[in-house]
C-alpha positions, 0 to 999 in steps of 0.5 A: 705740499701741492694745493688746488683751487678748484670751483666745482666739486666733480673737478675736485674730484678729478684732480684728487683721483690724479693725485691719488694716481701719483702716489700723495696722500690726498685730502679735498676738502670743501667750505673752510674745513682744511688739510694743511698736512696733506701731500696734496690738498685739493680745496673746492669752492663751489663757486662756479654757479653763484653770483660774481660778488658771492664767488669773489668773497668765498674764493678768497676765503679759502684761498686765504686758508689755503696760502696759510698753509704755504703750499710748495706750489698753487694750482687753479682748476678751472672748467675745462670749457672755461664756465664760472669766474675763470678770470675773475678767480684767475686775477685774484689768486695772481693778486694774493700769490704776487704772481706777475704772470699766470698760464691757463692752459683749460684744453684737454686733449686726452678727452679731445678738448684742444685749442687751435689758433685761438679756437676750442674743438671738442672732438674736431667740432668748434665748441658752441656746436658741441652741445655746450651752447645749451648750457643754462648758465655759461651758454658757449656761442663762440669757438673763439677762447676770448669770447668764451671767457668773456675777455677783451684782448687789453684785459689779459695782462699777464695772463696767457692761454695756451695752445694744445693741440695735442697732449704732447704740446701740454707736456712740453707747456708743463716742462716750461712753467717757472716758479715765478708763474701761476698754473691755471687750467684742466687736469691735463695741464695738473697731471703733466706738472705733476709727472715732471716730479711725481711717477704714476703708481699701481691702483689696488681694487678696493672692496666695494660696500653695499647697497649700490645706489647710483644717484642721478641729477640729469634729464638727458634720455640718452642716460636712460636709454642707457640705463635700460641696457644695464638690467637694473631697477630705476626708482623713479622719485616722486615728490612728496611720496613715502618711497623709503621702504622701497629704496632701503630694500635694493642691493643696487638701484639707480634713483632719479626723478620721473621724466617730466617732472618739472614742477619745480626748479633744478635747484629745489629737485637737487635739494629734495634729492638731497634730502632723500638721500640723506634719509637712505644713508641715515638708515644703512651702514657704509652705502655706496653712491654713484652721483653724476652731475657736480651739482646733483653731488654737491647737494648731497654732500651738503645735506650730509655735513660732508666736508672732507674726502679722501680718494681712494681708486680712480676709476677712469679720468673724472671718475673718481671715488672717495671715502667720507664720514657716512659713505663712500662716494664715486663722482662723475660729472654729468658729461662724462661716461660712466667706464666699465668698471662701474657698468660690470658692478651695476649688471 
């Protein structure tokens, strides 16, 4: 059995897609729910907005559950921009595994995320200019990789980053990683050890459940803009509004708040959605949701008791859709685009 660590739920999912791709049968699981028979088990803890302290305790809870299971081998998913307790986390399962040394290796050159010379580029454009410097609660200002992590060079000790320039150079770091070493990083960096055992397989079109309701935590207008092309009804909620009637009765919709609305904190709207959601699910039979925003999806699969998914298709890298208990689940996080194929089901 191969394990993960992941902090956040859309990077779960981006590795249990990659997983799927290679042919393991995949469960990820969230809180202490466990899958110890999987192929490949992909355990997310949530950890990546909470306190320092909270994200400590309940990162080593499950990664206790995890090591119990005696995986073959052990990665941590980090963000790939390098937000949350990358390090904290990083030491920690280096501590539990008796790791000396461990590789982190976050670029993903095939989403045109590279580090040179110590510096991280999104798309040729150092990463504090790359609209990240806008994030509400790991603000990137510096290109340079220490100052994303928050790290003096003396506090590195046995930890190495990687250069990546391009996927080739994350290919051949993956050919030289040893037993004796802890992989850490992004999904180029999981897909390319993966693939020095594993080949890619065929994904088969799965059949589609209805209604189609795409779910969206975000405010960018660029996103509604984008909605507008796609011909399809926006409901629009309202807090405090009696719209379930309205929403059970789409076969495709996309549900998001009113623009402006911001009587209330981002993580109070999630839990209001959330709790919205619940209802619709509760009333229609096998739904699909579309969910953008890692956080937005891990509201709502907390509302709905969902601790334990299995991908079934990925639909482009990140974008990966899962079977649960109530309903089927396609995840994206919120920077991602959505691909075509999830655009020709919405027109």
């Amino acid at each position: 059995m191969i394990a993960v660590i992941a902090d956040d739920l859309t990077g779960a999912a981006e590795m249990a897609g990659i997983g799927h791709r290679f042919g393991l049968t995949t469960i990820l699981t969230r809180g202490n729910d466990i899958a110890p028979d999987a192929g490949l088990w992909v355990a997310c803890t949530d950890s990546r907005s909470l306190p320092e302290a909270e994200a400590r305790l309940r990162t080593r809870t499950i990664a206790e559950n995890v090591l119990a299971a005696k995986p073959n081998w052990l990665f941590q998913k980090t963000d790939s921009v390098l937000r949350g307790h990358v390090l904290m986390e990083l030491r920690m399962l280096m501590e539990m595994t008796g790791s000396k040394q461990a590789i982190l290796s976050p670029a993903n050159p095939s989403l045109g995320r590279t580090i040179r010379n110590g510096n991280y580029f999104v798309n040729d454009i150092p990463v504090h200019e790359a609209g990240f410097a806008a994030d509400p609660e790991f603000p990137v200002t510096s290109a340079d990789v220490l100052s994303m992590l928050r790290a003096k060079p003396e506090e590195m000790n046995g930890i190495a980053i990687a250069e990546a320039g391009n996927i080739y150079d994350v290919i051949q770091l993956a050919q030289r990683i040893n037993a004796g070493t802890l992989p850490a990083g992004g999904s180029d960096f999981f897909k390319a050890l993966l693939a020095k055992q594993h080949q890619e397989r065929l994904q088969q079109e799965q059949e589609w459940g209805s209604p189609l309701l795409l779910i969206s935590g975000t405010r960018y207008p660029e996103r509604r803009k984008e909605w507008k092309q796609w011909n399809v009804e926006v409901s629009e909620l309202r807090l405090n509004a009696d719209d379930t009637q309205l929403l059970l009765k789409a076969e495709k919709m996309i549900i998001a708040f009113e623009e402006g609305n911001t009587t209330r904190t981002a993580a109070a709207l999630r839990k209001y959605m959330a709790a919205k959601v619940a209802m619709l699910v509760a009333a229609l039979s096998q739904p699909e949701l579309m969910i953008e925003g890692g956080a937005t999806a891990a509201a709502i699969l907390d509302e709905l008791n969902e601790t334990k998914l299995q991908p079934i298709q990925e639909l482009a890298q990140g974008v990966v859709r899962l079977r649960g208990r109530n309903a089927c689940f396609t995840l994206k996080p919120g920077s991602y685009a959505w691909p075509q194929t999830v655009k020709a089901r919405l027109l």
